[in-house]
C-alpha positions, 0 to 999 in steps of 0.5 A: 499501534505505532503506525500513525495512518491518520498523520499518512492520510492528511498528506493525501487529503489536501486539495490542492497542495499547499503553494511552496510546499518542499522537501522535509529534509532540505527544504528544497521546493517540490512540484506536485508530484513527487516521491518519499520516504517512510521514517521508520522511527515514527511511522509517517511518510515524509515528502522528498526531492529526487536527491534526497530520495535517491540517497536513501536508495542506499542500504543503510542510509541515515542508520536505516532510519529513513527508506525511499519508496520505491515506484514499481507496481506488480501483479501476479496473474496467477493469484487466486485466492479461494473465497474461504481464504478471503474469509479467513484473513476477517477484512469486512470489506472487498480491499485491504493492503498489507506490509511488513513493519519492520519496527514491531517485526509483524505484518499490518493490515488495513481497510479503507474507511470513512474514518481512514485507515483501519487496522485489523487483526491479521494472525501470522497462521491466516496470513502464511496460509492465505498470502505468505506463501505468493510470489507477490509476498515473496518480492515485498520490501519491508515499510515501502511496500504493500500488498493492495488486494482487491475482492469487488462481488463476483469479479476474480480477487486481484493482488498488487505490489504497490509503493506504500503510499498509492495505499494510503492514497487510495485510503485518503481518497475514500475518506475524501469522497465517502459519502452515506452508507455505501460512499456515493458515487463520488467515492465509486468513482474515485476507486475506479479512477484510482484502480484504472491508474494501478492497472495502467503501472502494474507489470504482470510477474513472468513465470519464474520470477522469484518469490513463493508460489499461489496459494494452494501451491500452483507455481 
């Protein structure tokens, strides 16, 4: 796998931020909060000032090699998988986030663990069956986004666009906080906080935004 999610994970995972920390590709200084771009040729996220990032807004910037990321959180209200449909996509826990990698022309799929970020084995079928088909998959931007699906024990299953790296934050996150067999209550708190903020940015889909329909072929 080319994707390098360990390298993705460091950047989130250090508490605090070095001191002086700055753009990667003009050297610029940087607050701690700041945007980036996904360098396509190695897989990794790249930390950039806002002109930087702008620049790479455009089409074909850079040959293609670099991609802002963009900042927009979306949710479908009418996203309902069924449990069978969660089942068949074979993630052994309640969250996953998926994106299209536009080098090996596949979907990637991870779950969050004590270890990082772990890839597991998403069939192009399971995926056209259970996910594809959503209006959410429909918007996704290929390497600069990702879907985040959330399933917690009786609650009703979410989907979210989110930019690429709120997933791997959320990934670097739980391996932070994760203690034992069941992550703590540091590591339950840490989600929770992590979940209150996407929900705060998300903007429900309207009715006849573009893209495929639910699952089950609702509208």
């Amino acid at each position: 796998m080319s994707t390098n999610p360990a390298g993705v994970v460091a950047q989130f995972t250090r508490r605090p931020p070095p001191p002086g920390e700055r753009c990667e590709l003009c050297g610029e200084p940087l607050p701690d909060e700041h945007r980036h771009l996904v360098d396509t040729t190695r897989r990794t996220l790249k930390c950039s000032c806002p002109p930087c990032h702008l620049l790479f807004t455009r089409p074909g910037a850079g040959q293609g090699r670099f991609r802002a990321v963009p900042d927009r959180y979306l949710t479908d209200p009418g996203f309902a998988p069924d449990g069978d449909g969660w089942d068949r996509l074979q993630i052994p826990v309640g969250l996953a986030f998926f994106f299209r990698n536009s080098a090996l022309g596949r979907l990637a799929a991870f779950y969050p663990s004590p270890a990082g970020a772990t890839e597991s084995e998403l069939d192009p079928a399971t995926w056209d069956a259970v996910i594809g088909g959503t209006r959410l998959a429909g918007l996704l931007e290929d390497d600069v986004e990702a879907l985040l699906l959330r399933a917690e024990h009786a609650e009703p299953a979410t989907c979210t666009l989110v930019p690429i790296d709120a997933a791997y934050e959320l990934v670097g996150r739980m391996r932070l906080h994760w203690k034992g067999f069941d992550g703590g209550a540091e590591a339950r708190a840490a989600l929770t906080e992590f979940f209150d903020h996407v929900a705060s940015r998300a903007r429900p889909l309207p009715a006849d935004a573009a893209g495929g329909g639910s699952p089950g072929g609702a509208p």
